[in-house]
TORSEKE-924885 format. One record per residue (C-alpha): x, y, z; residue number from 1. Coordinates in Angstrom, 1 decimal, decimal comma, m for minus. Example, Ala and Ser with C-alpha at 12.3 -4.5 7.8 and 13.67 -1.06 7.14 Angstrom:
% TORSEKE-924885
(rec (12,3 m4,5 7,8) 1)
(rec (13,7 m1,1 7,1) 2)
This chain:
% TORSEKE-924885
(rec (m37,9 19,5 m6,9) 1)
(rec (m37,4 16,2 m5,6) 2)
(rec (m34,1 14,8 m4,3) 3)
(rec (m32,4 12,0 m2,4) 4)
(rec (m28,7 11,0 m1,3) 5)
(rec (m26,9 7,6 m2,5) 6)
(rec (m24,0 7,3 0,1) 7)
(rec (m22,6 4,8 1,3) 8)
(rec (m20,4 2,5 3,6) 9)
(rec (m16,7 4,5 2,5) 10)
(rec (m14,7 4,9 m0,2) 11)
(rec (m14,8 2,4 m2,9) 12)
(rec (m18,2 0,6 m2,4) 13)
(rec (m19,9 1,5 m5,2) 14)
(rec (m21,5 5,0 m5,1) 15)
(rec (m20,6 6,3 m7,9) 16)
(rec (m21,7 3,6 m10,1) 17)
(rec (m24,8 3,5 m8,7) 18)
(rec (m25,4 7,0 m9,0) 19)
(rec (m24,4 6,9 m13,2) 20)
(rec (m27,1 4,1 m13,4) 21)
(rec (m29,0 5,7 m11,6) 22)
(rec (m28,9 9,0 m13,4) 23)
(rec (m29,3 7,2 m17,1) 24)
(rec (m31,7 5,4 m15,5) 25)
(rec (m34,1 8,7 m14,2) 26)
(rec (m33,0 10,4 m17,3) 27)
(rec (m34,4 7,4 m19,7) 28)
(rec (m37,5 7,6 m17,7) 29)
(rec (m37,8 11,3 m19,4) 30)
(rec (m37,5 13,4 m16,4) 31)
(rec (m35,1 16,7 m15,5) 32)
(rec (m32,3 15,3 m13,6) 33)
(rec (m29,5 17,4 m11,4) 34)
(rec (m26,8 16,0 m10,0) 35)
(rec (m24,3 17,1 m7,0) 36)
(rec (m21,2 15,2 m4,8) 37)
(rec (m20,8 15,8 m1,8) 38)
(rec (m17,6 17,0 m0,6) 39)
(rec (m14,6 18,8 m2,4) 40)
(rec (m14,2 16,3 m5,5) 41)
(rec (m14,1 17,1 m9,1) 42)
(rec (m14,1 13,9 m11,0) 43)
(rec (m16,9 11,9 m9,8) 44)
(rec (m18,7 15,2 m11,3) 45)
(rec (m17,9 14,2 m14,4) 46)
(rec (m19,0 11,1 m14,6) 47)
(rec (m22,5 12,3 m13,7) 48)
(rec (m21,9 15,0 m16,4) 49)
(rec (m21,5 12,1 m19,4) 50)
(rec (m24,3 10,2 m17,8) 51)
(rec (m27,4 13,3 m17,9) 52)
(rec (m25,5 15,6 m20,2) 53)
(rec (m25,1 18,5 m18,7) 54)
(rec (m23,2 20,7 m15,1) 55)
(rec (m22,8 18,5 m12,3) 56)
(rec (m21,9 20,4 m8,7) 57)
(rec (m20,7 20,0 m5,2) 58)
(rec (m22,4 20,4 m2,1) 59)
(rec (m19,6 21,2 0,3) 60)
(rec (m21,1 21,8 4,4) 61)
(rec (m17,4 22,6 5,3) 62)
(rec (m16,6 25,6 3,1) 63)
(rec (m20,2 26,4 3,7) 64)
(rec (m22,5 27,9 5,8) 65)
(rec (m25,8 26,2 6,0) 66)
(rec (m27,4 29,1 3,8) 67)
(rec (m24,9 29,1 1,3) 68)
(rec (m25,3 25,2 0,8) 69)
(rec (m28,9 25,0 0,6) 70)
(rec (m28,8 28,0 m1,8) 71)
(rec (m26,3 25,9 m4,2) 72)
(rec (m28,3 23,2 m4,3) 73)
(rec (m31,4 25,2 m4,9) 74)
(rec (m30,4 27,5 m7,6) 75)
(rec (m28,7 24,2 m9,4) 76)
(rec (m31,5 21,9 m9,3) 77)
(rec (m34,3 24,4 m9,9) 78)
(rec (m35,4 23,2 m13,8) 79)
(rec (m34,9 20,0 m12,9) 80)
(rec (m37,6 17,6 m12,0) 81)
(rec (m35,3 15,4 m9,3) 82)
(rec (m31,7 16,1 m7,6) 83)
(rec (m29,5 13,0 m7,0) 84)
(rec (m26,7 13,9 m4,8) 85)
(rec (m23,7 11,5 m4,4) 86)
(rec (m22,1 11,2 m0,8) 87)
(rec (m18,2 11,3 m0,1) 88)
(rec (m16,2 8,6 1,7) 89)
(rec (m18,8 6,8 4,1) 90)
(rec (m22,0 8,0 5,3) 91)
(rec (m21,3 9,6 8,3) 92)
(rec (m16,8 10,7 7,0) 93)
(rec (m15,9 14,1 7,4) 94)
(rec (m13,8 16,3 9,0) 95)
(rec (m13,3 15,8 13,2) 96)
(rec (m16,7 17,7 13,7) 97)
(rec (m18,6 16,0 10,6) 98)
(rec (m18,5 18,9 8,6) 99)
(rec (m18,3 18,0 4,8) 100)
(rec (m20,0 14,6 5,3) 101)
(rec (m23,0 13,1 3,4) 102)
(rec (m24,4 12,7 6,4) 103)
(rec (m24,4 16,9 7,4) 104)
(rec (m25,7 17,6 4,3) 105)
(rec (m28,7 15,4 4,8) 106)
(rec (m29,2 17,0 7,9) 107)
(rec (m28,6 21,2 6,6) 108)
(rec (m30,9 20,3 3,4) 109)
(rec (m33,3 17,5 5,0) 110)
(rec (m32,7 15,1 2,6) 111)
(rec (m34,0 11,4 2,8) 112)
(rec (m30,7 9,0 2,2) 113)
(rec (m29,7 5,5 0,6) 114)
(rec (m26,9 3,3 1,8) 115)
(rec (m25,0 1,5 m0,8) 116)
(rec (m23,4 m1,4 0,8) 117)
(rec (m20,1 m3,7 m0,5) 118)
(rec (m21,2 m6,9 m0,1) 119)
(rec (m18,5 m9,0 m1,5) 120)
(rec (m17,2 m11,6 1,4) 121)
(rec (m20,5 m11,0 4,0) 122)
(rec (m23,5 m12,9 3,8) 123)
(rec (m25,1 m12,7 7,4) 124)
(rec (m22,6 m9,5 8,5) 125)
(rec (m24,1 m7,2 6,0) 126)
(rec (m27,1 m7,0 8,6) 127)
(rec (m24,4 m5,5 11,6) 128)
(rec (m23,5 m3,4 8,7) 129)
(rec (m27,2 m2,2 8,1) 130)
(rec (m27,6 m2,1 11,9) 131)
(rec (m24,4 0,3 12,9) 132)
(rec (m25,7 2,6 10,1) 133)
(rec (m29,0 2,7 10,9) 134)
(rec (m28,4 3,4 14,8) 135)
(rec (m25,3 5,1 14,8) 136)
(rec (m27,3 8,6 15,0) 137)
(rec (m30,5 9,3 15,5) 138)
(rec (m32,8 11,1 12,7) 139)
(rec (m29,8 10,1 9,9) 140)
(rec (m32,6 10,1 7,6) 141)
(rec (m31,4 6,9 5,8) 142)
(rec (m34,4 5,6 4,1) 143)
(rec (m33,2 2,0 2,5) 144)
(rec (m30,0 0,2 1,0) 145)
(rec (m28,6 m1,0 m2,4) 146)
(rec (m26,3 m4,1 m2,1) 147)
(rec (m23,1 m3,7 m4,2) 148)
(rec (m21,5 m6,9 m5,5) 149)
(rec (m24,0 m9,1 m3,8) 150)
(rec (m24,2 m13,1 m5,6) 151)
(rec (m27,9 m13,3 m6,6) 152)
(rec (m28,1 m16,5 m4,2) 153)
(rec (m28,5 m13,8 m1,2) 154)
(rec (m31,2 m11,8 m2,6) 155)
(rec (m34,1 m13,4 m0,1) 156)
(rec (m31,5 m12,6 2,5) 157)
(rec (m30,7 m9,1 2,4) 158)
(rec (m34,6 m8,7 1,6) 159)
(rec (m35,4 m10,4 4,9) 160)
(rec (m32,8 m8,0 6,4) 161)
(rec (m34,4 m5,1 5,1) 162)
(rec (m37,5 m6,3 7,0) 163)
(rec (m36,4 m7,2 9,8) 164)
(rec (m34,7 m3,8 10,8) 165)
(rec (m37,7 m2,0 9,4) 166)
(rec (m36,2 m0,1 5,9) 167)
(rec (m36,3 m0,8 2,3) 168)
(rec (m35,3 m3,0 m0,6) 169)
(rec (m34,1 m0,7 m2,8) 170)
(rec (m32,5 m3,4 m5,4) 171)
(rec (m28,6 m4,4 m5,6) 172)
(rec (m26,0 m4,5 m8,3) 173)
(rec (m25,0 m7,8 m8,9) 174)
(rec (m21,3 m8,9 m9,7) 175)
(rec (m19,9 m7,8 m13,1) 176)
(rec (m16,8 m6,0 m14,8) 177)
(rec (m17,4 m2,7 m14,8) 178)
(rec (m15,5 m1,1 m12,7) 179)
(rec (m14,2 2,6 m12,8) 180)
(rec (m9,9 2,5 m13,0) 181)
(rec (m8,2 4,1 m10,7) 182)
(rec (m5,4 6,5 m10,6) 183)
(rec (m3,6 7,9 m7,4) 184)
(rec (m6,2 8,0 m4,7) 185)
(rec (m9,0 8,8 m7,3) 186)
(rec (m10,8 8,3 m10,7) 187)
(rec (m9,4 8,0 m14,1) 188)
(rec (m11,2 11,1 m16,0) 189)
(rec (m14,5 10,6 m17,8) 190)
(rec (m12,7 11,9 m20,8) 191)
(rec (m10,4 9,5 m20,6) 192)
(rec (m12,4 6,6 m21,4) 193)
(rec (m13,3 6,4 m24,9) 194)
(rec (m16,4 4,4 m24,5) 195)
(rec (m17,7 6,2 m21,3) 196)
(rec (m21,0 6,7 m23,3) 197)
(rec (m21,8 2,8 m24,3) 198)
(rec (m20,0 2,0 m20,8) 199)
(rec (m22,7 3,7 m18,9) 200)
(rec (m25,8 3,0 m21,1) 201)
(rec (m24,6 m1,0 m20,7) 202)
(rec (m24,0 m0,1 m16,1) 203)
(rec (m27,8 1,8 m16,6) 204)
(rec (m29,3 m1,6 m18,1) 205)
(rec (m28,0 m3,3 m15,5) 206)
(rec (m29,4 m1,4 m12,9) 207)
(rec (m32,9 m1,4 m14,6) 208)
(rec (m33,2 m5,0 m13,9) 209)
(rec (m31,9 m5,3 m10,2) 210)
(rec (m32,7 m1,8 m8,8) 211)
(rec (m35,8 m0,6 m7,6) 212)
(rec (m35,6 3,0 m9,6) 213)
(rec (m39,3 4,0 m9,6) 214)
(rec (m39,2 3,3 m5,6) 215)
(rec (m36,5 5,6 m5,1) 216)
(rec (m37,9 8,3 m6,9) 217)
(rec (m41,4 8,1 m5,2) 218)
(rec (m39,4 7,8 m1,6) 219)
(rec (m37,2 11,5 m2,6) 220)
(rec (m39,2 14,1 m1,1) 221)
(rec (m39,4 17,9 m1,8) 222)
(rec (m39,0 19,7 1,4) 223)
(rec (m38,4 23,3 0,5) 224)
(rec (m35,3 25,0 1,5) 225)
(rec (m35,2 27,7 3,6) 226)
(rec (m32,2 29,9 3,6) 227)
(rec (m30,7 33,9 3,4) 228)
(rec (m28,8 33,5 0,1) 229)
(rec (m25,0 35,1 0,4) 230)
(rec (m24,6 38,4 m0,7) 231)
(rec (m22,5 38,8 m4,4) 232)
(rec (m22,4 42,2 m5,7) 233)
(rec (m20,0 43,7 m8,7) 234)
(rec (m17,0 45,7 m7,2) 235)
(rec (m16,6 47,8 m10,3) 236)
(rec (m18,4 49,4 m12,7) 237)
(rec (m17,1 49,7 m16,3) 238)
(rec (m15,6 46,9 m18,5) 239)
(rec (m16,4 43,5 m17,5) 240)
(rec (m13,1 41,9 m16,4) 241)
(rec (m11,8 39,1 m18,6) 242)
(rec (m10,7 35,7 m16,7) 243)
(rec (m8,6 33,1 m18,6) 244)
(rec (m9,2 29,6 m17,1) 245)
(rec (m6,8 26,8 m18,0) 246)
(rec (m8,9 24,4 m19,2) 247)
(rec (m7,9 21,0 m21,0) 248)
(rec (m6,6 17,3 m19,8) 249)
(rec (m3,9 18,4 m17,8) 250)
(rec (m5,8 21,1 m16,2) 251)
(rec (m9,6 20,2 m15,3) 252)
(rec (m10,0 20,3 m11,6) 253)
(rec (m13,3 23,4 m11,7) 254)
(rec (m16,1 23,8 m9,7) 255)
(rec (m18,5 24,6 m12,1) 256)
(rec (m19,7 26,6 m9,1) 257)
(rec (m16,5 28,6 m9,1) 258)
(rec (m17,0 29,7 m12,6) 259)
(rec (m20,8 30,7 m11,8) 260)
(rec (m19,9 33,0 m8,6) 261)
(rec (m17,2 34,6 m11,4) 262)
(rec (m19,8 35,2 m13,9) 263)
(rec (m22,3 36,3 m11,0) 264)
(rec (m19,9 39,1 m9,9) 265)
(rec (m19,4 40,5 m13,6) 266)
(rec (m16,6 38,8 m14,9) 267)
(rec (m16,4 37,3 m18,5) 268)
(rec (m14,7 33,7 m18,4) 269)
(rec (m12,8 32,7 m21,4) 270)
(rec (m11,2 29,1 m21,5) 271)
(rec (m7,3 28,6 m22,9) 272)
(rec (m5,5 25,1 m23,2) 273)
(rec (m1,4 25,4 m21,9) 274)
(rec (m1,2 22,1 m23,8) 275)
(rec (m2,0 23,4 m26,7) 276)
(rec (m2,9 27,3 m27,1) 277)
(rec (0,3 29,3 m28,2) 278)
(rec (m1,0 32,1 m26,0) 279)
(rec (m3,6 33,1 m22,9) 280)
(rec (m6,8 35,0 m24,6) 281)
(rec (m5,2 38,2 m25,9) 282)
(rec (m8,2 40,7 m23,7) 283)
(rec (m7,0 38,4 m20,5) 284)
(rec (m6,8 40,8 m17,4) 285)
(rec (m6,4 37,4 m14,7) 286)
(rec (m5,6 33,9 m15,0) 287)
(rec (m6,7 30,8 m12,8) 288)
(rec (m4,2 27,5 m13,2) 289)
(rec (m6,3 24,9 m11,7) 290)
(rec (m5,8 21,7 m10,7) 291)
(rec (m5,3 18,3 m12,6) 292)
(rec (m2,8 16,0 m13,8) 293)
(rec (0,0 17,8 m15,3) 294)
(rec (2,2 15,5 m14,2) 295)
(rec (1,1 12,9 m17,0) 296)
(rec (1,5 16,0 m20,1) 297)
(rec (5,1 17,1 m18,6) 298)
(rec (6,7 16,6 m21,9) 299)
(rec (3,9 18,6 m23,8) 300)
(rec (3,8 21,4 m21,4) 301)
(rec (7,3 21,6 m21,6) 302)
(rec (7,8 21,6 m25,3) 303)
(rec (5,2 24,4 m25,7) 304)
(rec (6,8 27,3 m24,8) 305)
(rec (4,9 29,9 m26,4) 306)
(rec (2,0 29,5 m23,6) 307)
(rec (4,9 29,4 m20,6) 308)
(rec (5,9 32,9 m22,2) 309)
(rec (2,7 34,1 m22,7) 310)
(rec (2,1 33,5 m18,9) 311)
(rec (5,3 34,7 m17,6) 312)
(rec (4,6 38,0 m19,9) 313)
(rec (1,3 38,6 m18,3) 314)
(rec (2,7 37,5 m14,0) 315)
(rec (5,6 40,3 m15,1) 316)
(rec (2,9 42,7 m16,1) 317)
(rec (0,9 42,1 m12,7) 318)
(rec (m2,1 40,2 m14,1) 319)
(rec (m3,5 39,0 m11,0) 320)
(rec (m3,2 35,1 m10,8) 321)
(rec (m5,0 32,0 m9,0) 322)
(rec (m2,7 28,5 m9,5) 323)
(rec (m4,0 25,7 m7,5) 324)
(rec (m2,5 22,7 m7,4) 325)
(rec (m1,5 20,7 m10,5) 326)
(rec (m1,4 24,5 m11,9) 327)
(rec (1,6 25,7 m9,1) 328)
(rec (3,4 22,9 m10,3) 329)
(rec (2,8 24,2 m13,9) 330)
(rec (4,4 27,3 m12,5) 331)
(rec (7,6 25,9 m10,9) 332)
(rec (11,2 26,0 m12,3) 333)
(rec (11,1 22,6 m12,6) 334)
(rec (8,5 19,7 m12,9) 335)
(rec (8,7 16,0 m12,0) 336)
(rec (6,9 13,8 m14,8) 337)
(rec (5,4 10,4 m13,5) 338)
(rec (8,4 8,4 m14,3) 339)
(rec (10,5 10,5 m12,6) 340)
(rec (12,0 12,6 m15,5) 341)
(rec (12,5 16,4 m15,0) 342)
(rec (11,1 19,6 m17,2) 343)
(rec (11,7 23,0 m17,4) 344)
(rec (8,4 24,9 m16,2) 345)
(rec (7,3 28,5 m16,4) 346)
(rec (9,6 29,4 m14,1) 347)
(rec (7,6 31,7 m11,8) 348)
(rec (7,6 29,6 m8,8) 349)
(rec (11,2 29,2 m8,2) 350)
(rec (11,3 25,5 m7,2) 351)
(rec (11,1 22,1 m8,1) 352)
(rec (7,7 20,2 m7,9) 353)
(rec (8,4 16,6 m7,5) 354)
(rec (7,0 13,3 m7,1) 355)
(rec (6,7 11,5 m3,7) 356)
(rec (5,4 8,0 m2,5) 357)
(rec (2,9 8,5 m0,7) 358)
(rec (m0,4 10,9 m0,6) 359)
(rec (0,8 14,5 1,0) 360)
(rec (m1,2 16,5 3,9) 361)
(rec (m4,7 15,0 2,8) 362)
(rec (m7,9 16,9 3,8) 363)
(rec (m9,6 20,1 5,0) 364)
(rec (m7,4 22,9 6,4) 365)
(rec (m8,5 26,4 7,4) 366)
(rec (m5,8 28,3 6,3) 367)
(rec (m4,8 32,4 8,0) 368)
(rec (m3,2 35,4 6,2) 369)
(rec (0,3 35,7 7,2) 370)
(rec (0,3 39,0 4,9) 371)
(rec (m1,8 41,0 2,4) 372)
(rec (m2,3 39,3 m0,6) 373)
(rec (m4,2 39,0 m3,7) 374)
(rec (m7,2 37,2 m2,0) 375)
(rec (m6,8 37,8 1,5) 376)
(rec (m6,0 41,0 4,2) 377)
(rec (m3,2 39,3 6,9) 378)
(rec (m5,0 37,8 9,7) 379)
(rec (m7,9 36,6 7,8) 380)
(rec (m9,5 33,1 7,3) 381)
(rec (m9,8 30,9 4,7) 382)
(rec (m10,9 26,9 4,2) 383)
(rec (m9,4 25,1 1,3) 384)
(rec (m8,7 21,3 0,4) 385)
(rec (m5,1 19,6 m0,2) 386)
(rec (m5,1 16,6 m2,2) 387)
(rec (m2,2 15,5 m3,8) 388)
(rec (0,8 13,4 m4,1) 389)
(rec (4,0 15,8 m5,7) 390)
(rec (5,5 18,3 m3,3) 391)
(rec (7,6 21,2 m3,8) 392)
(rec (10,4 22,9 m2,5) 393)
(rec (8,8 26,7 m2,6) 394)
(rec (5,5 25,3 m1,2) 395)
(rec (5,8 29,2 0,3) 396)
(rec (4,7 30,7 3,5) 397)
(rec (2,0 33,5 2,9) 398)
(rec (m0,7 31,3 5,3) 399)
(rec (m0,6 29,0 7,9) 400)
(rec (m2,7 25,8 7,5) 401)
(rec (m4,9 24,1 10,5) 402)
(rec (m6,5 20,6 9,8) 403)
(rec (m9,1 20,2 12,6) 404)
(rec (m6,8 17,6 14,8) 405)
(rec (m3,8 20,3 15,4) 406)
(rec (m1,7 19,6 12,5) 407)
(rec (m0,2 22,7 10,7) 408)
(rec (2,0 23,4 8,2) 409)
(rec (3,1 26,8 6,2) 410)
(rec (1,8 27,2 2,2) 411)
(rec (1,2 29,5 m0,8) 412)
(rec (2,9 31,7 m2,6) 413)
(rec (1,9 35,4 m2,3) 414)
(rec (2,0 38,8 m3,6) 415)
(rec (m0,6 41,4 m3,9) 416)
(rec (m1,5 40,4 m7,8) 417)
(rec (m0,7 36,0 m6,7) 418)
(rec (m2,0 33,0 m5,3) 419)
(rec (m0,4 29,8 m5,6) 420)
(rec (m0,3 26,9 m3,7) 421)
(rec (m1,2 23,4 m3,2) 422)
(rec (m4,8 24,3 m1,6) 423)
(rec (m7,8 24,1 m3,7) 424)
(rec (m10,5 26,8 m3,2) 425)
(rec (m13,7 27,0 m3,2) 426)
(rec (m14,8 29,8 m3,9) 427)
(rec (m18,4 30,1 m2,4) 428)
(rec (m16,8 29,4 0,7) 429)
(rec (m14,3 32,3 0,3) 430)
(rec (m16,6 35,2 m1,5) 431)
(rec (m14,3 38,0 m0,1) 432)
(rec (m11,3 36,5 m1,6) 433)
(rec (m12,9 36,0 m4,9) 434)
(rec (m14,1 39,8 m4,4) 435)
(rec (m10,7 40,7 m4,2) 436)
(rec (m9,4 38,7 m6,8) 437)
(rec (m12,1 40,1 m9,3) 438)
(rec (m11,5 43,7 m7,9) 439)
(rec (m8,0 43,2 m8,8) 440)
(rec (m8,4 42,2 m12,2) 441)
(rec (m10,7 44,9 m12,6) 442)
(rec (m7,9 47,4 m11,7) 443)
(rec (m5,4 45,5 m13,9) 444)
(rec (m8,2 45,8 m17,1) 445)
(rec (m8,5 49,6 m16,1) 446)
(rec (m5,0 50,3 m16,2) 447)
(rec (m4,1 48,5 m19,2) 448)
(rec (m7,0 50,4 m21,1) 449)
(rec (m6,0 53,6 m20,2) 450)
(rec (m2,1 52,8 m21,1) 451)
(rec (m3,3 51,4 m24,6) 452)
């Protein structure tokens, strides 16, 4: 399996719209595509899933060991005849020692890389650009560059750039209206643009006629990983246990990875809408409330009840619970909507989750046990993401969070059946907590078997 990297300069230049044109693009040509992001994001993953049609995943080197990651992108891309794998921020972002970058994960998996440049307002300049990338570390594996938003006049330019500092043309995207909107600090959806489809076969076009696609396939290479896969294993025996995933608009931040390491250690996944299911699958024995935007459905999740008392039924019972995020909020007494209006919630988190100005503790955190929990014994380690803009009152204090420069802060919720928090897991990066969490819903199953 062949693969490459498309990063590029930081947030914003153009990655992901090279990487959909690129993906039609491959896909057109009639070969077996797979497609990964790099670092902890969920809706560039989308995008790539419209464009080839099917899973897209993440390759993540700070929740994972070197083996782990290489064994991801393995197992994901092995039917597939070439791997494009989009970077995260610029080139060389990550955490304070590198970890999660584009950059690391060219290194762990020996991946050749491309450099998509933002042109607009350099001519001359974009060569210091090329320059600091190309020498700011040695062996970065950057192989060429695509110039973003670059006026066809400059063409001979950046071509006598590429020469001149000894890498390749690799084509650019000229200036034109497609963009991707915007919302907070990310994407709009995939599923929310209703023309996603005919949007990304016209962006693909484009790209046949100014990118060099059959030159970046021939310069991806097919090094083959080498790595001691982690060890998943069932912790039960009888009845496979049943885990109901929130799954819809408002909730729709999954790693598919996530749901494979669930299925990999026995458990059945079975999908369920709070915006509009009346109730969580009736065989449930745990429930995970991921991320999203629930903020934008407040009135909807309000007004259907029946799913908050389905949920509240089932937390009272002891079904073990993961809620992450936009799915804590779900849980709180009280919801902020976008405008600033407020909604009755589900009421388990006792609490109001409201709206601020301003993006809230941003980035990797390794997070310790201050107790036994669901996913973790007290004392023990776990890394997980914050990303988000509401707050809450009850953000709860059952770990302590570390980002890598010192700043900490108390979060989640607790109990021995309960997660909840603002932190996002990963859960190939956490397999004991996941064990535990499976193990418990396992238990809950059993008992409610043998009481029925």
């Amino acid at each position: 399996m062949r693969r490459i990297i498309i990063s590029g300069t930081g947030s914003g230049c153009g990655k992901t719209t090279v990487v959909c044109a690129l993906l039609m693009a491959l896909k057109k040509r009639g070969l077996g595509v797979s497609s990964f992001k790099c670092g902890p994001d969920y809706i560039d993953t989308m995008f790539h899933e419209k464009a080839i049609g099917t899973s897209s995943y993440n390759l993540d080197s700070f929740f994972c060991d070197d083996d782990t990651l290489c064994c991801i992108l393995d197992e994901f891309s092995r039917n597939s005849d070439i791997s494009v794998i989009e970077g995260v921020m610029g080139y060389y972002d990550g955490n304070a020692d590198g970890k999660g970058s584009a950059y690391s994960v060219s290194q762990i998996t020996d991946t050749k890389s491309v450099i998509v440049i933002d042109c607009k307002g350099m001519s001359a300049s974009i060569g210091a650009v090329m320059k600091g990338f190309l020498s700011f570390r040695e062996n970065n594996n950057i192989i060429g560059f695509i110039f973003n938003r670059l006026p066809l006049s400059l063409s001979d330019t950046v071509k006598n750039l590429c020469t001149e500092l000894g890498t390749e043309f690799l084509g650019i995207m000229p200036n034109n209206s497609f963009t991707f909107e915007s919302r907070h600090l990310g994407l709009v959806t995939a599923d929310e643009i209703t023309d996603i489809k005919s949007r990304l076969s016209e962006l693909s076009e484009l790209a046949e006629k100014n990118i060099l696609i059959d030159r970046i396939a021939e310069l991806s290479e097919s090094f083959p990983l080498s790595y001691t896969p982690p060890e998943i294993s069932r912790t039960f025996t009888d009845k496979k246990p049943v885990i109901a995933v929130a799954k819809d608009n408002a909730f729709c931040f999954i790693y598919k990875e996530n749901i494979n390491l669930l299925e990999k250690l026995g458990c059945e996944i079975k999908y369920f809408s709070p915006l509009d299911d009346d109730e969580i699958p009736e065989n449930a024995d745990g429930i995970i409330l991921c991320g999203g935007y629930p903020e934008l459905y407040t009135k909807r999740l309000w007004k259907n009840r029946n799913i908050i008392t389905s949920i509240r039924k089932a937390v009272k019972k002891g079904m073990p619970i993961i809620a992450e995020c936009g799915g804590f909020m779900y849980l709180h007494t009280v919801m902020e909507s976008c405008d600033g209006t407020e909604y009755g919630m589900a009421d388990i988190i006792r609490g109001k989750a409201f709206k601020t100005d301003k993006l809230q503790r941003f980035g990797y955190i390794t997070m310790t046990a201050q107790c036994d929990s669901l996913i973790a014994e007290k004392g023990e380690k776990i890394k997980a993401h914050e990303f988000h803009y509401w707050d809450s009152t009850n953000c709860g204090n059952g770990f302590t969070a570390v980002k890598s420069n010192g700043k900490q802060w108390e979060c989640g919720v607790v109990s021995d059946t309960m997660y909840c928090g603002f932190p996002h897991l990963y859960f190939y990066g956490c397999i004991s907590a996941v064990k535990r969490f499976v193990s418990k819903c396992a238990d809950y199953g059993r008992l409610k078997n043998e009481e029925n």
